[in-house]
N, C-alpha and C positions, 0 to 999 in steps of 0.2 A: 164458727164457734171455736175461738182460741181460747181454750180453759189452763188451768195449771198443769189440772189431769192430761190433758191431752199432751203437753210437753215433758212429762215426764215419761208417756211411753215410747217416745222416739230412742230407737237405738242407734246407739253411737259406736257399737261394735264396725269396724274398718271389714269386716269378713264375716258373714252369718257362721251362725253354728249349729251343732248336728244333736239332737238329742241322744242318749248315749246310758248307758247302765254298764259301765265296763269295772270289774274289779282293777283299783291302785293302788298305790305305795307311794307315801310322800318323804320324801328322806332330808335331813339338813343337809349344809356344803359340803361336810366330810362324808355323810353319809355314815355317821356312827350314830343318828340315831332314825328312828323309824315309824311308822303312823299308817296303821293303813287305812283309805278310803274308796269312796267311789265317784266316779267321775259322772256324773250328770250331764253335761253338755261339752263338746271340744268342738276346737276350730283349728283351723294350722298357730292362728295367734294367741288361742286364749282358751279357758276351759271354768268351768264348775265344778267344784268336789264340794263334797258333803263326810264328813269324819265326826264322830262320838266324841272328841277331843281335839275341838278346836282351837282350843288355850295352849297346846302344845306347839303349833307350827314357828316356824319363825317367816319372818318377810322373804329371807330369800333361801330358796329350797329347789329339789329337783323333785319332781310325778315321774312316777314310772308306770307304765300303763302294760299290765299284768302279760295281758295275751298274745300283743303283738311286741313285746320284748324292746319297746322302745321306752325313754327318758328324755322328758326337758330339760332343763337349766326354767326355774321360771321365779315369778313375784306375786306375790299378793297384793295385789290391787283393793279388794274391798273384802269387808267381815261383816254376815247378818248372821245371827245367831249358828249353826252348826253347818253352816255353809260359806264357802270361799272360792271370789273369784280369782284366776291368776290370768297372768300376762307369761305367756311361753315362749322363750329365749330358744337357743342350738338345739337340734332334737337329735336322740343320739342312737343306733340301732345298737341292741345291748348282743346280738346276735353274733354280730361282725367285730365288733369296737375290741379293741386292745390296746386303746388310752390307758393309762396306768391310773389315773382320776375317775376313772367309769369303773375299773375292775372291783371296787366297793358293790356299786350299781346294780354290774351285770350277777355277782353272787348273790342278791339282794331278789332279785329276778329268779335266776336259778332257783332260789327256795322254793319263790313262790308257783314257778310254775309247773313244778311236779305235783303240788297238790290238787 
């Protein structure tokens, strides 16, 4: 029985992913501006966020994933209504990092994880 249905549940994800409820922070390139959401599902390569303001994002942006003090470089791969998948690029430990290009990031972090 090869249906439609049945071909469209095949995932084509390269790496399964982890279900996941992690508080995030989506930032543009500069990281001057900022969105926050939550992350749904990740993988080393890819992830789900769901944000209130999804008209805001642009296609290429960094997640910064609150707890564990990490950030990607990533892309928006697909848009269904207040959820977005990305494709995650260099992952960056906000911990360690004194990139001068992350020090946006890593303050952006900082805020959030004293709350």
């Amino acid at each position: 029985m090869t249906s439609a249905f049945a071909s469209k549940s095949v995932d084509r994800r390269r790496v399964g992913r982890q279900r996941a409820l992690l508080a995030g922070k989506l930032a543009n390139e500069d990281a001057t501006s900022t969105v926050d959401c939550v992350i749904r599902n990740i993988s080393a390569d890819g992830a789900m966020i769901e944000t209130t303001t999804p008209q805001l994002i642009p296609n290429q942006l960094h997640l910064v994933q609150i707890k564990e003090g990490v950030a990607w470089d990533a892309e928006v791969i697909w848009r269904r209504g207040n959820r977005i998948g990305l494709s995650l690029g260099d992952r960056h430990d906000l911990r360690e990092s004194t990139e001068k290009q992350l020090r946006a990031l890593r303050a952006i972090w900082g805020q959030m994880a004293l709350r």
